[in-house]
Residue, then its C-alpha position, 0 to 999 in steps of 0.5 A: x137107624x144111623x150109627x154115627x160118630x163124630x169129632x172135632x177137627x184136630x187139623x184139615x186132612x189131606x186133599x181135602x181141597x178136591x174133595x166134593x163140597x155142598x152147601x147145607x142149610x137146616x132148620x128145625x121144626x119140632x125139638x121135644x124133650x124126650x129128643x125127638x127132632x124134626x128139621x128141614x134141609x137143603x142140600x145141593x138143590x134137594x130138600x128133605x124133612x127129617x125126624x130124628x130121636x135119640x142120642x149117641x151113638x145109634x139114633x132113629x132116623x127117618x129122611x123124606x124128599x121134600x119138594x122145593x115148593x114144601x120146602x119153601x112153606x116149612x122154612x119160615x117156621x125154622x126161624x131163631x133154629x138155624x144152620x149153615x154149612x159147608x160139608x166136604x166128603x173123603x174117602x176114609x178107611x175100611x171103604x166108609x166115608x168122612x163128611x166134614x163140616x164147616x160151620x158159617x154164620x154164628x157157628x163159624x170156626x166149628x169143624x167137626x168130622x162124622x162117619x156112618x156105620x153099617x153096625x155098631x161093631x163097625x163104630x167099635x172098631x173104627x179107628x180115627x185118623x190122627x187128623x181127628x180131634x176130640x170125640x163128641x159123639x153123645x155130646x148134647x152141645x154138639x147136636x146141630x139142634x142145640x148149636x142152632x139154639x144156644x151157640x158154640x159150647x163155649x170157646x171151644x171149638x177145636x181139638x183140647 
């Protein structure tokens, strides 16, 4: 189960330029109706296929490693369901961990922050720092699977 919340960037954190950084490309395989998502992706020379179900807050998700060669053999079915990103993780309260991602390509200027939870009492408490902008946990537009799809929701992109 990942638990999960994520937002726009109201402005870029601080020391965020030592932060670890990773390239992520990810394609989608299946998207069903009832929100089942199947993607591959690649991130620091590792490859994963991941199934996904489920919105909000809590979703199903189980991630597999993948070999490059596999990889590689999946990635040509992705076409026209794409992304790339740069993803940059803090150190953020009560020991949990902000990633950070900035989008490329046609979703460039998206910055949104995400933090995992252990449970979702955990989410409940969790307080922002102000660096965050608007929530769009549960936002459909905002799924990585729908950008890939559609494009930015509209022109925003930023804290409104």
């Amino acid at each position: 189960m990942e638990i999960e919340r994520k937002f726009l960037l109201a402005s870029l954190p601080p020391g965020l330029d030592g932060a670890p950084a990773h390239v992520i490309v990810q394609g989608y395989l299946a998207l069903t109706p009832e929100g089942v998502e199947v993607r591959v992706r690649s991130k620091g020379g590792k490859h994963y296929l991941t199934v996904k179900h489920g919105g909000g807050l809590c979703r199903t998700e189980v991630e597999l490693p993948l070999p490059a060669h596999e990889f590689d053999a999946l990635w040509p079915l992705t076409a026209g369901r794409r992304l790339r990103k740069v993803r940059r993780e803090l150190p953020g309260p009560d020991g949990l961990t902000v990633e950070i991602d900035f989008y490329e390509d046609a979703l460039a200027g998206l910055q949104v922050a995400e933090v995992e939870f252990p449970d979702e009492a955990a989410a409940g408490r969790f307080r922002p720092p102000e660096w965050f902008g608007r929530e769009i946990t549960g936002d459909p537009a905002y799924r990585n699977e729908t950008l890939t799809r559609v494009g930015l929701p509209g022109a925003e992109n930023a804290e409104s």
